[in-house]
Backbone as a chain_set.jsonl record, in Angstrom:
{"seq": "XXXXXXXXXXXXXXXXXXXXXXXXXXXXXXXXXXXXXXXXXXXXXXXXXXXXXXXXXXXXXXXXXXXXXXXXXXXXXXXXX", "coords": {"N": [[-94.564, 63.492, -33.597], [-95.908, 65.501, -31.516], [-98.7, 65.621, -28.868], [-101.062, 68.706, -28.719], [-101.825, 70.81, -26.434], [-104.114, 73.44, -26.231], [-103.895, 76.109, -23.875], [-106.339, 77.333, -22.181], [-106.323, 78.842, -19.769], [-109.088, 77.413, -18.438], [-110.845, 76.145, -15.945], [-110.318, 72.961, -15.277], [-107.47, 72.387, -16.964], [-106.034, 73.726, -15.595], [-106.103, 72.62, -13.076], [-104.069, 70.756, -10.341], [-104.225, 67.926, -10.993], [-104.495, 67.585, -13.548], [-102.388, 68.704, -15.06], [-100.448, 66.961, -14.186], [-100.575, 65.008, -15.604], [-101.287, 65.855, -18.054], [-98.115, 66.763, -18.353], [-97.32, 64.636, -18.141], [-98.142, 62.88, -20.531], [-96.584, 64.458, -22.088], [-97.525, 66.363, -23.375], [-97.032, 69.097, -25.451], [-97.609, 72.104, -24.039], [-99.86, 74.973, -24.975], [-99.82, 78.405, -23.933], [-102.545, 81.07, -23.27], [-103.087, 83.838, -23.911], [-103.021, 86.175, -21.781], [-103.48, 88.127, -21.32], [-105.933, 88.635, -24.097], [-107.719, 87.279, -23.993], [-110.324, 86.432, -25.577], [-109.212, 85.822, -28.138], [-107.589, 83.044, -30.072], [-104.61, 81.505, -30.394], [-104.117, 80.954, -32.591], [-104.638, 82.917, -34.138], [-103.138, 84.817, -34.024], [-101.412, 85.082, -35.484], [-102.985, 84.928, -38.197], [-104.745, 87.439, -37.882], [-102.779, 89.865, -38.11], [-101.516, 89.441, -40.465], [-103.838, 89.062, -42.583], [-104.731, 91.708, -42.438], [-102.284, 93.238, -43.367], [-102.741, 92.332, -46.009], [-104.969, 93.172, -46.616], [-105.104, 95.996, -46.994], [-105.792, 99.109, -47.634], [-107.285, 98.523, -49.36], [-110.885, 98.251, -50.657], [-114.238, 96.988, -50.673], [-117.357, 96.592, -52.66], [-119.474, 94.623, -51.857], [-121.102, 92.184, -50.467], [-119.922, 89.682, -51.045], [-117.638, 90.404, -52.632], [-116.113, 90.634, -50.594], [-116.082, 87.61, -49.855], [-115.208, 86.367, -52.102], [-112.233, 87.555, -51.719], [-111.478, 86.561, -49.393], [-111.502, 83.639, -50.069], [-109.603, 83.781, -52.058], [-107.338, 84.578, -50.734], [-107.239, 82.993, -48.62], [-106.471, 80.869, -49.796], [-104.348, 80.677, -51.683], [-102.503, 80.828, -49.552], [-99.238, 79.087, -48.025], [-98.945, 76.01, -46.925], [-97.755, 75.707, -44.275], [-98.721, 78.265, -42.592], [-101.307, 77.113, -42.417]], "CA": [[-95.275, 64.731, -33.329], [-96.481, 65.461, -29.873], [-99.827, 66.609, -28.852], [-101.017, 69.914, -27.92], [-103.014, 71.25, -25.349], [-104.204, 75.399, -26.06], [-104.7, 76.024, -22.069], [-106.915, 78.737, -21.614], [-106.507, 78.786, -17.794], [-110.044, 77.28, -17.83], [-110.538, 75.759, -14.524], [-109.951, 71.604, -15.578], [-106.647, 72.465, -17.512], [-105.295, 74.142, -14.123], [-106.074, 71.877, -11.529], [-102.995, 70.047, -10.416], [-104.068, 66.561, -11.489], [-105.029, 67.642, -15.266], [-101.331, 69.252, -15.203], [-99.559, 66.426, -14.019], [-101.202, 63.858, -16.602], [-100.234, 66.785, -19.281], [-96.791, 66.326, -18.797], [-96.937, 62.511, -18.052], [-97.969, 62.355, -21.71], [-95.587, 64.704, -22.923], [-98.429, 67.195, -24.233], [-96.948, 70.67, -25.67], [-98.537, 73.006, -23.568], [-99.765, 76.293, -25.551], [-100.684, 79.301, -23.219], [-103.649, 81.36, -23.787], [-102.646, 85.2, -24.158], [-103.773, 87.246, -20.728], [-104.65, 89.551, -22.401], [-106.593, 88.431, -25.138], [-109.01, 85.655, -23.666], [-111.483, 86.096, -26.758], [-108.224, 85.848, -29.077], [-107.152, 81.996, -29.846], [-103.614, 81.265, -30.407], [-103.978, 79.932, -34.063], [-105.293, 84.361, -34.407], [-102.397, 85.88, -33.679], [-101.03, 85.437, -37.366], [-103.851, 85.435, -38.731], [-105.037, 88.487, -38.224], [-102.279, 90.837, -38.806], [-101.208, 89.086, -41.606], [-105.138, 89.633, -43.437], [-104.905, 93.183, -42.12], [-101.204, 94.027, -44.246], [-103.241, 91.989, -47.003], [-106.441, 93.693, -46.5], [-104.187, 97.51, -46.957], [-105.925, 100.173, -49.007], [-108.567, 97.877, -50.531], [-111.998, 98.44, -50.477], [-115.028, 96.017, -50.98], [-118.6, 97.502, -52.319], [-120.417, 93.484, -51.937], [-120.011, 90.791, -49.214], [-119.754, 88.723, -52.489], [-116.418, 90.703, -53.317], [-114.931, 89.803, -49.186], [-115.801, 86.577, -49.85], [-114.035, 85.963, -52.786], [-111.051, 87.604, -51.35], [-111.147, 85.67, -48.107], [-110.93, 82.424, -50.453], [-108.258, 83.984, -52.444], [-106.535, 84.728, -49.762], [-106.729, 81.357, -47.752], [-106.109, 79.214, -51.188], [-102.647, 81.357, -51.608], [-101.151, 80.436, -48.153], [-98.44, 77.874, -48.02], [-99.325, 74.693, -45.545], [-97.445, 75.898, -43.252], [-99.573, 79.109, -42.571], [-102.044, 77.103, -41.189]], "C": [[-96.055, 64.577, -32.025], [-98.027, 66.187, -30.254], [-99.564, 67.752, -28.118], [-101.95, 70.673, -27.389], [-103.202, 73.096, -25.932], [-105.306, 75.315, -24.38], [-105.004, 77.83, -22.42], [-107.776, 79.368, -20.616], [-108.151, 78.441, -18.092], [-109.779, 76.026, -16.593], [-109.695, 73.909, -14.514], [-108.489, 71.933, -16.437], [-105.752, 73.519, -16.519], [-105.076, 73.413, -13.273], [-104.844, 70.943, -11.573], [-103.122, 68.374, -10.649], [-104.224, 66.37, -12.954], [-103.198, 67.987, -15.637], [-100.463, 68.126, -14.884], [-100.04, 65.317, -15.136], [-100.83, 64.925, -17.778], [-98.802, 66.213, -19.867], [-96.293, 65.032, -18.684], [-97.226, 62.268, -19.137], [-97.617, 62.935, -22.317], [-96.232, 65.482, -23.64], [-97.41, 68.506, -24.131], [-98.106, 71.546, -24.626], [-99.046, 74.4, -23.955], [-100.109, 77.589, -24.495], [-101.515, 80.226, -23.802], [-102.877, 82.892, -23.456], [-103.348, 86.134, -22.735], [-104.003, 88.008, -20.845], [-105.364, 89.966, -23.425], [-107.113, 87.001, -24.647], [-109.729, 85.668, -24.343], [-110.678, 85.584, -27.908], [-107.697, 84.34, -29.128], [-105.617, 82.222, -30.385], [-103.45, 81.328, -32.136], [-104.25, 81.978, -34.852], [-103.95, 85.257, -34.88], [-101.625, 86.499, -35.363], [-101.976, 85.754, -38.381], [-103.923, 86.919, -39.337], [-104.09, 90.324, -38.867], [-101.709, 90.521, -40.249], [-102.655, 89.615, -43.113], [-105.153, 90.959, -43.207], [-103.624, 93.968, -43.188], [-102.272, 93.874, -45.29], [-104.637, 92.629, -47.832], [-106.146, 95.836, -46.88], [-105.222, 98.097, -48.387], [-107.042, 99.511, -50.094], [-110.101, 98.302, -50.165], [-113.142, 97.61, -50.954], [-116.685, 96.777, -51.323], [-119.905, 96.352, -52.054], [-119.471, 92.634, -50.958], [-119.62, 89.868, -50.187], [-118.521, 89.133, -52.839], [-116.053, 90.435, -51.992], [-114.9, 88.588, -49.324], [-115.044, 86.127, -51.162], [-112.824, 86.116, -52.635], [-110.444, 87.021, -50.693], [-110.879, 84.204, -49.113], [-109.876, 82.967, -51.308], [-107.123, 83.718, -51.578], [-106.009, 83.473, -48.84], [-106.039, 80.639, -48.709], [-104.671, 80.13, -51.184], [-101.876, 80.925, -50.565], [-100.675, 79.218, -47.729], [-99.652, 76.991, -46.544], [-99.201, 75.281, -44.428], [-97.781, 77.208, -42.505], [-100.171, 78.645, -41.885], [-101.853, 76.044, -39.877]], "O": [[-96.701, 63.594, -31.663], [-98.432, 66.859, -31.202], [-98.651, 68.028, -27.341], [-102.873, 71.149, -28.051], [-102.21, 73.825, -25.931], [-106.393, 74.91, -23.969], [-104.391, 78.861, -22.699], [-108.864, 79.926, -20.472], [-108.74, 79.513, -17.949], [-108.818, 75.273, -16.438], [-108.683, 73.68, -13.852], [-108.491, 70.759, -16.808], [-104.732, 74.023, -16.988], [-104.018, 73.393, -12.644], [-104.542, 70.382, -12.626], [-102.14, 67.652, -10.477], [-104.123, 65.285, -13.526], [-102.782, 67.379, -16.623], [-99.389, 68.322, -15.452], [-99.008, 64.663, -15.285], [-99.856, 64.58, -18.447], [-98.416, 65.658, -20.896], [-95.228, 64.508, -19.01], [-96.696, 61.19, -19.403], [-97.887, 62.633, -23.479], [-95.757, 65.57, -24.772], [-97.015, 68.934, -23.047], [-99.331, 71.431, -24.677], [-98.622, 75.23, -23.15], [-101.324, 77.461, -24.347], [-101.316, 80.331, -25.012], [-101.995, 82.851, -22.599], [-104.353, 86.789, -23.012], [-104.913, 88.692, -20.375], [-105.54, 91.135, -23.77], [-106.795, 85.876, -25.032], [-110.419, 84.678, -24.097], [-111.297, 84.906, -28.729], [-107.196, 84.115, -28.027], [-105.465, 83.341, -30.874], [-102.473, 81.857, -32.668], [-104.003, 82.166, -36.043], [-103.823, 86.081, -35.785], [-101.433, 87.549, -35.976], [-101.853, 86.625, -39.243], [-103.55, 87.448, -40.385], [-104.441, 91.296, -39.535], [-101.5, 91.422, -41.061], [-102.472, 90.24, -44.158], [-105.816, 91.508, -44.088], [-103.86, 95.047, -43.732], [-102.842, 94.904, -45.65], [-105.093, 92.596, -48.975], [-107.042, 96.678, -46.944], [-105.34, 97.715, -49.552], [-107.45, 99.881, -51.194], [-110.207, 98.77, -49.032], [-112.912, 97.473, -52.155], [-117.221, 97.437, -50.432], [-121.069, 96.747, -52.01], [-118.283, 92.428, -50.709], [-118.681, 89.172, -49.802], [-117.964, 88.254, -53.495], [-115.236, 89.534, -52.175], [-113.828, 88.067, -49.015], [-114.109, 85.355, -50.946], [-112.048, 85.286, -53.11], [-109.254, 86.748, -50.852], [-109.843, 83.631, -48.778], [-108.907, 82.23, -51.126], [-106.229, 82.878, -51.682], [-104.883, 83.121, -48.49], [-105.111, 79.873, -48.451], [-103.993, 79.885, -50.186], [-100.677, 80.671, -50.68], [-101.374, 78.368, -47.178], [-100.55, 77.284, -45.754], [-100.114, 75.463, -43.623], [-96.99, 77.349, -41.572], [-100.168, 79.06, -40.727], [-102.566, 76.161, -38.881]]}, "num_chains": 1, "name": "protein.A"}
């Protein structure tokens, strides 16, 4: 299993000596979404996935989201996260 970099063009994970030591150790390189710089990579499933899951429900206590949110995490295979 390789490592993996999430580049999100900040300035040290651009410069051409951070980039050539990258691929001299064979790091995955993830890119960061240009159009979602607040949005991490690991999100993208996430969130639409809790949003089908989240369909037509309604919550009247943060005590009832949070039990859902651990429902919801404890249900999803490994490979989810």
């Amino acid at each position: 299993m390789s490592a993996k970099l999430l580049h999100d063009n900040a300035h040290p994970h651009v410069v051409k000596i951070t980039s050539q030591k990258t691929e001299e150790l064979g790091w995955e390189v993830l890119s960061h979404a240009p159009n979602s710089p607040d949005t991490a990579l690991s999100e993208y499933h996430l969130i639409p996935s809790m949003q089908h899951s989240l369909a037509e429900k309604y919550s009247k206590s943060n005590d009832e989201v949070k039990k859902w949110m651990d429902e919801y995490f404890a249900s999803q295979p490994a490979e989810f996260f």
